[in-house]
Structures are given as C-alpha cells and as structure tokens.
C-alpha positions in Angstrom: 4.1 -4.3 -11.8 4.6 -2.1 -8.7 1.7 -0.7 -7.0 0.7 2.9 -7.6 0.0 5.2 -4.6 -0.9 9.4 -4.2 1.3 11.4 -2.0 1.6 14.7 -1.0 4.7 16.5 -0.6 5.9 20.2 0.3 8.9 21.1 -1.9 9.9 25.0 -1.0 6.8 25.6 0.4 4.7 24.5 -2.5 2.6 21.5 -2.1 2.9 18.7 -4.2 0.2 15.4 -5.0 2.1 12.9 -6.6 1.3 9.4 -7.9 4.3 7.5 -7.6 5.4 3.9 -7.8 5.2 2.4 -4.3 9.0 1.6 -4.6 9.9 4.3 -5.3 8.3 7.2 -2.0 11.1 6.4 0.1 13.4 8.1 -2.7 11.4 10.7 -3.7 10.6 12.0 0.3 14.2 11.7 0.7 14.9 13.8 -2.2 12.4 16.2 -1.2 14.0 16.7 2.0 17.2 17.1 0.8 15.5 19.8 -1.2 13.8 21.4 1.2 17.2 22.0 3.4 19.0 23.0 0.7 16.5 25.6 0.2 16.0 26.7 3.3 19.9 27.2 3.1 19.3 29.5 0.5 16.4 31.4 2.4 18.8 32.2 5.5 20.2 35.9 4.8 17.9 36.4 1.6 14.5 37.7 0.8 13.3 36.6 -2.2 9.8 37.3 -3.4 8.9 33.8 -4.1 9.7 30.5 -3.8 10.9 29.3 -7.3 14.1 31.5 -6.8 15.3 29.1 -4.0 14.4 26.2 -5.8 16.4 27.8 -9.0 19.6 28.4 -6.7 19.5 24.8 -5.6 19.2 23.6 -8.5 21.8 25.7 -9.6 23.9 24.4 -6.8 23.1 20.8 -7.3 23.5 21.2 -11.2 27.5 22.3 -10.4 28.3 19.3 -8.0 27.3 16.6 -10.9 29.7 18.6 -13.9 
C-alpha cells in the first residue's frame, strides 16, 4: 500500500490541498505545471474576470489534442 501525503498546489491561481499517493506527487506537480503554463498562455492578451475561464480554454485545448 503506498503511503499517503497532503500537498498543496496552485492550479490558475487557486490553491489546492491534496492528499495524494506518495507515488504519485511527482505526476500530479508535473501536471499542474503544465497547467499552469498553459494557462498563463491563455491569460497573455485576455482579461478575463476569473480564473475558471483559463482553466476551461485549456481544458478545451487539451480536450482537442487527445480526439
């Protein structure tokens, strides 16, 4: 069984405290960076109100490279 540990991301500037498998943070922080640049991608040029429409664009974004 793989040990259980709390971390705390920042995902489009929203923090995040997860509990996460040990094996599995050095995943999930690369994701989040990925994330986070994709994002900012999205914030150059725009000026959205609020985060979640960045995080919807890249999600959006990544949604279209996988089909």
């Amino acid at each position: 069984m793989s040990e259980k540990r709390n971390i705390n991301l920042t995902i489009a500037d929203i923090p995040l405290n997860l509990n996460i498998s040990a094996a599995d943070e050095e995943i999930i922080r690369k994701a989040a960076k990925e994330i986070n640049e994709r994002v900012l991608k999205y914030k150059t040029g725009n000026t959205e109100p609020e985060p979640f429409y960045f995080l919807a664009y890249q999600s959006l974004d990544l949604n279209l490279q996988y089909t």
